[in-house]
C-alpha positions, 0 to 999 in steps of 0.5 A: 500500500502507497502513502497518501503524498499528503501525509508527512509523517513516516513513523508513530511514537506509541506511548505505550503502557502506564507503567514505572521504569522499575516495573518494566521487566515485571510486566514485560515477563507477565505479557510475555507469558500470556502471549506465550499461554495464548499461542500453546493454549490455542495451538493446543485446542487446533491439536486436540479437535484435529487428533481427536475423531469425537471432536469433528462435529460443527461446534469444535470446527468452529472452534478451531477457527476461533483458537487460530484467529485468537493466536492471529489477533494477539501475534498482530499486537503483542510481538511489537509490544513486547520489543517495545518494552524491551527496547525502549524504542516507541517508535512504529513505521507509518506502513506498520501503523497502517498494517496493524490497523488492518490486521488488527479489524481482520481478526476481531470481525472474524472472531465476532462472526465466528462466536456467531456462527457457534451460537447458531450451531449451539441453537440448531443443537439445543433447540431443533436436534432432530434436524441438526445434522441435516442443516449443520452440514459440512458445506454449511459449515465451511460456508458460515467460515468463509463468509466469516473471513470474506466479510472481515477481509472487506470490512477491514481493508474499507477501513484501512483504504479510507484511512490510508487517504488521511493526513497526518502533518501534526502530532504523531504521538499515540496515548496507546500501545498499539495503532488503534484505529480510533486514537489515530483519527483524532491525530488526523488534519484531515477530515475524519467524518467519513471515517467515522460514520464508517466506523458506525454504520459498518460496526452495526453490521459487524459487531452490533448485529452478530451481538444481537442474533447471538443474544436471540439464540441463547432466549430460544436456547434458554426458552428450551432448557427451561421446558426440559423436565429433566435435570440430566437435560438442563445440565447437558445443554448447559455444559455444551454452552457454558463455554461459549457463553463465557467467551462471549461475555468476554470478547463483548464486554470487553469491547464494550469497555474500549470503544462503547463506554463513556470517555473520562479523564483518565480514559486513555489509562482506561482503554490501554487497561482494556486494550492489554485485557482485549488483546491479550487477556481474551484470547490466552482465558479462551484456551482454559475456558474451553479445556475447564469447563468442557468434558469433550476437551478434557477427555480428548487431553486425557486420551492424548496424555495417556497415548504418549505415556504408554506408547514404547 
């Protein structure tokens, strides 16, 4: 991608996080450690639903897209990060800047379109039984997959296009420590009202709407458990959504925090707190939200164990 010939600047200086000079190589250890829990946790889940034959079944196919997008949106921020604490070196290149932006978008639409997905497997699962194998077909799921990444690819390449035709001539300091793309439009003397009605209008379709069939499955999901006479029922349907359910309270809450909650004096403290929760907390808790709390999870680890234990 070619600079736009107004924008002066070649690189962003990212201000990082809000930590003391004496705190650094703690904090470098603790980020290094989630982000190296997040790539094995996840690797792990792609390693288990791919060994495992009981795992091939929708859900877990899904899962595995969501464990490496997971790793995909962690590696676009956490790697420079951690170079940067260590190097003392803020700076980031225009076309960095620009590229993580891009990224950035990519594998967090994906992930909403992907907990989506899950959600109607979860649906089709609970509350049509009979018929899900017949709608939950491979084809289906390959297709709900593909437009996932179709739909993020264009969303986010919009975004960069659009921003990649802005100014930047002034300031070129980011109260972040990564290029979000919202701090670098109030870095803009170029006018951003395009970008941001952008912004509003697309994340009602790639946020917003995801957020809202979700919420619509689980009402049916719950309608359902709660006409089941049985316990045995109630507490299988829960376990096979506990897990989900979980996850997305996390990616949405904590979307909720960065880019939807009211801004404050001390916003920027908050969202580089949210943001570290966002990037990193996210997907390294995702991993153990799945090997915890589901028995399919645990029995294909057990199974796996016990091969390379007792194997010659």
């Amino acid at each position: 991608m070619r600079r736009d010939n107004q924008s002066s600047l070649s690189e962003f200086l990212l201000l990082g996080l809000p930590i003391r000079p004496e705190q650094q190589d703690m904090f470098f250890a603790l980020f290094l450690g989630m982000y190296l829990t997040t790539v094995l946790g996840n690797l792990l889940i792609i390693l288990l639903i791919r060994l495992d034959s009981r795992l091939h079944t929708p859900m877990y196919f899904f899962l595995s897209h969501l464990a490496l997008t997971d790793i995909s949106f962690s590696s676009v921020i956490a790697p420079k990060m951690l170079v940067n604490m260590q190097t003392q070196n803020q700076s980031i290149s225009y076309a960095g800047c620009i590229s993580q932006v891009y990224f950035y978008i990519f594998f967090a639409d994906t992930d909403s379109f992907l907990l989506t997905s899950m959600a109607y497997d979860r649906y089709m699962a609970i509350c049509h039984p009979l018929h899900y194998t017949a709608i939950m077909s491979q084809s289906l799921c390959f297709l709900l997959v593909i437009v996932s990444w179709v739909l993020s690819f264009g969303n986010a390449l919009l975004h960069t296009l659009l921003l990649a035709h802005l100014s930047f001539c002034g300031d070129n300091t980011l109260p972040h420590f990564f290029c979000d793309l919202p701090t670098l439009l109030k870095l803009s003397s170029s006018d951003t009202s395009t970008n941001e009605l952008f912004i509003l209008t697309v994340g009602v379709v790639v946020i917003t709407l995801p957020f809202i069939c979700i919420l619509v499955s689980y009402g049916h999901i719950g309608a359902t458990i709660l006409r089941v006479a049985s316990t045995k029922g109630i507490c299988k349907a829960l376990s096979t959504c506990g897990s989900h359910l979980s996850v997305v309270s996390l990616y949405y809450g904590a979307i909720i925090g960065l880019y939807v909650s009211p801004s404050s004096s001390d916003s920027n403290s908050k969202d580089v707190i949210v943001g570290v929760f966002y990037t990193l907390g996210t997907p390294m808790l995702n991993p153990f939200i799945y090997s915890l709390r589901n028995q399919d999870m645990k029995r294909a680890l057990g199974n796996i164990l016990s091969k390379g234990k007792f194997s010659p």
